[in-house]
VMD Tcl script that draws the C-alpha trace (Angstrom):
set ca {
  {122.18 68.28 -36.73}
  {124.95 69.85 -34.86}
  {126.29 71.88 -32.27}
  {127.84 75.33 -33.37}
  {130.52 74.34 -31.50}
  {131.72 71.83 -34.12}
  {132.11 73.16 -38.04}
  {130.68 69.95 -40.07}
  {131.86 70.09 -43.78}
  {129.41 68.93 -46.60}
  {132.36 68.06 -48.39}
  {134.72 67.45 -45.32}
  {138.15 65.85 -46.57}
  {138.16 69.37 -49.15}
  {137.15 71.69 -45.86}
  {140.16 70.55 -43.67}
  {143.10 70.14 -46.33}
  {142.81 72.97 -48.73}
  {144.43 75.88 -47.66}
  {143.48 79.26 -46.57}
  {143.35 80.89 -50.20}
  {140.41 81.77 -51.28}
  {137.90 84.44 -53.21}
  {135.78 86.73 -50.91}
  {132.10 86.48 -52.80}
  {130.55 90.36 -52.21}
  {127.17 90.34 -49.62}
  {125.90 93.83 -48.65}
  {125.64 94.14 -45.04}
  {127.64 91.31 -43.72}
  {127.70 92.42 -40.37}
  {125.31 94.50 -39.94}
  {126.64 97.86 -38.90}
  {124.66 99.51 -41.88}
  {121.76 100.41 -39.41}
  {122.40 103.13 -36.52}
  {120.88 102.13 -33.43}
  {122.19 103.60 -29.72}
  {123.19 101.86 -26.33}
  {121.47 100.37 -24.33}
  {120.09 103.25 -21.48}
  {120.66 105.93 -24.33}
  {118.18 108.03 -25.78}
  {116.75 106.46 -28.86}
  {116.46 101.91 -30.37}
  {119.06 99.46 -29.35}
  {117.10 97.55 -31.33}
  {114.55 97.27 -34.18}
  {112.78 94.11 -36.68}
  {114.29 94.58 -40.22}
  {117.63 95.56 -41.28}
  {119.57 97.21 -44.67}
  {119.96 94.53 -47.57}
  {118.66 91.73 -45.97}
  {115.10 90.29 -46.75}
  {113.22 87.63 -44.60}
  {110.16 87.58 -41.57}
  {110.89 88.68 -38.10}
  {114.59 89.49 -38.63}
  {116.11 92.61 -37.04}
  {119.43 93.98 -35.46}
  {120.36 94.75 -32.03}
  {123.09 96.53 -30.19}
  {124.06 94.06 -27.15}
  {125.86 94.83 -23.57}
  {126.73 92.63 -21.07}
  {123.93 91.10 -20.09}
  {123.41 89.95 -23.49}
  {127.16 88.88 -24.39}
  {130.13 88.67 -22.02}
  {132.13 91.60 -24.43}
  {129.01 93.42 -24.48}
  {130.10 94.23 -28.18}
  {129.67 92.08 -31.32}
  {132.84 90.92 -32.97}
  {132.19 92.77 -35.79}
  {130.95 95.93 -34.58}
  {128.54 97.19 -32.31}
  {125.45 95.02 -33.86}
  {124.18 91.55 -33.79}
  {121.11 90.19 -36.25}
  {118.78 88.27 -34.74}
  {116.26 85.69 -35.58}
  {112.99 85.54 -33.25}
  {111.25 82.72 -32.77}
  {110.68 79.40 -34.45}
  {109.95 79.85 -38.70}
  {112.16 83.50 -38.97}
  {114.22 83.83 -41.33}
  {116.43 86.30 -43.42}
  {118.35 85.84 -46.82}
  {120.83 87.89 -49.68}
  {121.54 87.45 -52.98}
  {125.09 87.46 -53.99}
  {125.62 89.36 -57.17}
  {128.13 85.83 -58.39}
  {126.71 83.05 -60.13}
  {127.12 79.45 -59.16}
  {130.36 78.38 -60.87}
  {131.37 74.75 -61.90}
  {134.04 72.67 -60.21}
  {134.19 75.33 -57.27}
  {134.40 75.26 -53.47}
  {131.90 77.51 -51.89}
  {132.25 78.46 -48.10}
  {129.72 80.12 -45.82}
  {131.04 80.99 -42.42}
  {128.94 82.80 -39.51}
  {128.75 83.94 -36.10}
  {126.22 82.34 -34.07}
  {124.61 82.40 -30.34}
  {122.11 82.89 -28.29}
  {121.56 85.70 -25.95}
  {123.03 85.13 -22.08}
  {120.08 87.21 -20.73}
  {116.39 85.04 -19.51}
  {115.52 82.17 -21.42}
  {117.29 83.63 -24.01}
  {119.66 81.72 -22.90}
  {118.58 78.83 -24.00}
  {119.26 78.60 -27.31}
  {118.22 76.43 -29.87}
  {118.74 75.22 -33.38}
  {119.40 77.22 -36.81}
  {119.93 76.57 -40.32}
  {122.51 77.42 -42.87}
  {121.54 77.46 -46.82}
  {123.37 78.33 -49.80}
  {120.91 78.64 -52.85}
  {121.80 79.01 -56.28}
  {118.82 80.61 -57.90}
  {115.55 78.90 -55.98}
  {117.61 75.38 -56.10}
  {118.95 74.39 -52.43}
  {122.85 73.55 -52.83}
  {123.28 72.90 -48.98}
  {121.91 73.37 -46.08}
  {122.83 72.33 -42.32}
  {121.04 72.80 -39.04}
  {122.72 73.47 -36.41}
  {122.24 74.59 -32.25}
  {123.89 77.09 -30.88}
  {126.05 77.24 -28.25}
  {125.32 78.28 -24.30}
  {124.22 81.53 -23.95}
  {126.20 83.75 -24.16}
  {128.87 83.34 -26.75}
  {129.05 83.65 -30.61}
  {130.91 80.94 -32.32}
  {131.72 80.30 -35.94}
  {129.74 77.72 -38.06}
  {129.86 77.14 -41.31}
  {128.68 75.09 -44.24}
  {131.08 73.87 -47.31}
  {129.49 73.42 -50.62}
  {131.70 71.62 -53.91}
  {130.00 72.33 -57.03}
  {130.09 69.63 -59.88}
  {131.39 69.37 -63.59}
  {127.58 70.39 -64.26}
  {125.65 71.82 -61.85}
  {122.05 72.12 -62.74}
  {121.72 75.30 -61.05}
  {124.77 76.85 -62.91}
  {124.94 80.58 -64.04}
  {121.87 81.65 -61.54}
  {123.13 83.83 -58.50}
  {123.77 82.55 -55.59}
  {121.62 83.25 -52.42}
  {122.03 82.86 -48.24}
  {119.44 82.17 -46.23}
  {119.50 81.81 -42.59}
  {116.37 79.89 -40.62}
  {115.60 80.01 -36.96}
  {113.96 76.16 -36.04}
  {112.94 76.45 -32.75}
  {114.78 79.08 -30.57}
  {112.74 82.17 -28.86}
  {116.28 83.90 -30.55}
  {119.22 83.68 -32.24}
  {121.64 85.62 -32.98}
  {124.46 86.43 -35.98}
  {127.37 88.06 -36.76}
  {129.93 88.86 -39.94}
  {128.03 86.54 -42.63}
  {130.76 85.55 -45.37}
  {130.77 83.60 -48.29}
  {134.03 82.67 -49.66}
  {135.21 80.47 -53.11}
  {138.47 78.28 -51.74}
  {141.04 77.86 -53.79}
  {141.36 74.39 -54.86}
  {144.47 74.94 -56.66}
  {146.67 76.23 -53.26}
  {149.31 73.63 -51.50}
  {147.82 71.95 -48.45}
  {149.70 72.86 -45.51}
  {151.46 70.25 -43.78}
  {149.90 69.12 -40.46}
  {150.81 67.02 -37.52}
  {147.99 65.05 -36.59}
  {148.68 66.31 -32.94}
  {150.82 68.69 -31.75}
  {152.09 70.07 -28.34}
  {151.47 73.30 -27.61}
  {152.16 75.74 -24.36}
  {148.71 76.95 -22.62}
  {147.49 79.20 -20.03}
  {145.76 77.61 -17.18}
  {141.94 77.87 -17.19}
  {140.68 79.88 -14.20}
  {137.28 81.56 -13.73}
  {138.58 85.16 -15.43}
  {139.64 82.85 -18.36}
  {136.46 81.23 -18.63}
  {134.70 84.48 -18.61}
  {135.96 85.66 -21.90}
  {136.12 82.34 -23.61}
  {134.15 83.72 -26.01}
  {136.55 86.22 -27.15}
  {138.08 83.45 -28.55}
  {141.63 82.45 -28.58}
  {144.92 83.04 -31.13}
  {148.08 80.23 -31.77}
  {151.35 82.69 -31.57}
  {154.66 81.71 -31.95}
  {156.85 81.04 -28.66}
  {159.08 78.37 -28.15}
  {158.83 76.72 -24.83}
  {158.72 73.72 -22.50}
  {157.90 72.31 -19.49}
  {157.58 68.21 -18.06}
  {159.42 66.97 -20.80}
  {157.41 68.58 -23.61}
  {158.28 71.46 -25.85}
  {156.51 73.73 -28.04}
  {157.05 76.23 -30.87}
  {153.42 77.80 -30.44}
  {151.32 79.09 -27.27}
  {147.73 79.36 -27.21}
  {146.76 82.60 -25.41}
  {143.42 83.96 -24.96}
  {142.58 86.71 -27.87}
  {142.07 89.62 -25.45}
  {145.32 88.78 -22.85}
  {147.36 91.33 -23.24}
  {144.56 93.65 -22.16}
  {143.54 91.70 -19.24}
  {145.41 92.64 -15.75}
  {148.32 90.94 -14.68}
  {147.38 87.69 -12.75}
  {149.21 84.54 -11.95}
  {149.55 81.62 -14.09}
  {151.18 78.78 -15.40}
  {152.12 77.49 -18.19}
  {151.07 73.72 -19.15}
  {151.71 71.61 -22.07}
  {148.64 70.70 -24.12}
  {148.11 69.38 -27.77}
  {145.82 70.33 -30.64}
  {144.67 68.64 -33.35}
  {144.10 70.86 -36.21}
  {141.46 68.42 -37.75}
  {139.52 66.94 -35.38}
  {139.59 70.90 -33.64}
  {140.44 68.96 -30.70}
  {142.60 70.67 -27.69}
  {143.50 67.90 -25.54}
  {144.85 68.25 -21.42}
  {146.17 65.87 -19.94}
  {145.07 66.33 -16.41}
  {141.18 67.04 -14.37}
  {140.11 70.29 -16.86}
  {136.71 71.76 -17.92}
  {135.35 71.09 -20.97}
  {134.19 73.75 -22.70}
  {134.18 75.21 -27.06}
  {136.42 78.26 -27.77}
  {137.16 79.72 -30.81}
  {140.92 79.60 -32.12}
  {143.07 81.94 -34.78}
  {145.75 80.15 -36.22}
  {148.75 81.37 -38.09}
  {147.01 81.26 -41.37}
  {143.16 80.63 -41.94}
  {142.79 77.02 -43.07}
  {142.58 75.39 -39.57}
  {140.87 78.65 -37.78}
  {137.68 77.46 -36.11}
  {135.47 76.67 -32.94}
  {137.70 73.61 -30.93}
  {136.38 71.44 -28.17}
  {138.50 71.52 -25.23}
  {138.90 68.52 -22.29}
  {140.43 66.07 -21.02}
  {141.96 63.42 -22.80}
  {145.24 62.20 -24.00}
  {145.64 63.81 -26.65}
  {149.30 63.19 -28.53}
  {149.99 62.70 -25.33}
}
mol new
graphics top color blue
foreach p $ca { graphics top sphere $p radius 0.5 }
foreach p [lrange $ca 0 end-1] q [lrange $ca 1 end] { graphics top cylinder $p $q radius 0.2 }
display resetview
């Protein structure tokens, strides 16, 4: 079992050096926009159990605001799925085939809601079938209410899988939460046969200070963008800025050398700092992910 906040690999040494090529596998539906549902205060459902191309038991799709997320929108859309209570569950079938020798990946947005005890979360599980034979499956909790982070769950197929030539299937399980809540399911076939990228185990990197408008849209995420810098004897040819920055208003900052650790998804700061899990979009897709961010030394 693990947080959302981290993104375990079944087959971890593959996960974190192969890079970002890979084979989007079709699923109808992925994030949900398929049914129309209104505002919240509008005439007509912000909300309703069942949903287009997904079976399962006491699954649905709702449109959040802000007391339900920070954005008040879903990453993907306008629509969340959710899970309610403990034993719900919902599941596709892919129209591919379990394939030998191959590198499945199923990535997903998970929370809880922010609103009540909602907001306390609780633990989910991942599954990739192939046919009614289980090829993987994680559990998981979710983060603090509020926020949607990735997760995912890495599959590597052998020379001769039993299950070979029968379609593949997702399933998604709520364990114990009163809710939880996805976003943009995908499955994905990595390309084994793409160059790893080169990686410093840690790097510096420039950062906005945290401050209490930061940590309000956290969830957003955050993206790596080129910009060569430095400051107390460090310098840096990337700067981590939140996702959403250059529509926030103008504020002051400063600028502080940190380092990252593309592997471990560590961001490390050298000085008193918050901890707290953010979601990261690095040049490329093979290191993209939730991070943990503290204190600590770091490359420091």
């Amino acid at each position: 079992m693990h947080l959302a906040a981290r993104t375990i690999a079944l087959a971890a040494a593959l996960s974190f050096s192969l890079a970002a090529s890979a084979e989007e596998i079709a699923l109808a539906n992925p994030g949900f926009e398929a049914d129309a549902l209104v505002d919240a205060g509008q005439s007509g459902k912000s909300w309703h159990f069942g949903m287009q191309d997904w079976g399962g038991s006491r699954q649905g799709i709702m449109r959040p605001d802000v007391q339900h997320f920070p954005s008040g929108l879903a990453p993907g859309g306008r629509n969340v799925a959710f899970l309610s209570y403990a034993g719900s569950w919902m599941e596709q079938q892919a129209t591919d085939v379990l394939r030998p020798e191959t590198h499945y990946s199923l990535q997903v947005l998970v929370g809880a809601r922010a609103d009540g005890n909602f907001a306390e979360g609780g633990n989910y599980t991942l599954a990739l079938y192939a046919g009614n034979s289980l090829l993987a499956e994680q559990t998981s909790r979710t983060a603090p209410g509020g926020q949607l982070v990735l997760d995912s769950l890495e599959f590597v197929s052998g020379t001769k899988p039993p299950a070979e030539g029968q379609p593949l299937k997702v399933r998604i399980s709520n364990v114990d939460a009163r809710q939880v809540n996805f976003d943009n399911v995908s499955l994905r076939i990595v390309n084994p046969d793409a160059p790893a990228e080169p990686v410093p185990e840690w790097e510096t990197i420039g950062y906005w200070t945290y401050d209490e408008v930061d940590g309000m849209r956290l969830a957003d995420g955050l993206v790596l963008r080129p910009d060569t810098g430095g400051i107390l004897g460090h310098t840096w040819q990337y700067k981590l800025e939140l996702t959403t920055h250059a529509a926030l208003l103008a504020r002051q900052r400063m600028l502080w050398p940190v380092s990252l650790n593309r592997t471990d998804k560590r961001v490390c700061i050298d000085a008193p700092y918050p901890s707290y899990i953010a979601h990261i979009d690095l040049p490329g897709e093979a290191y993209d992910g939730v991070y943990a961010f503290g204190t600590c030394k770091g490359g420091f």
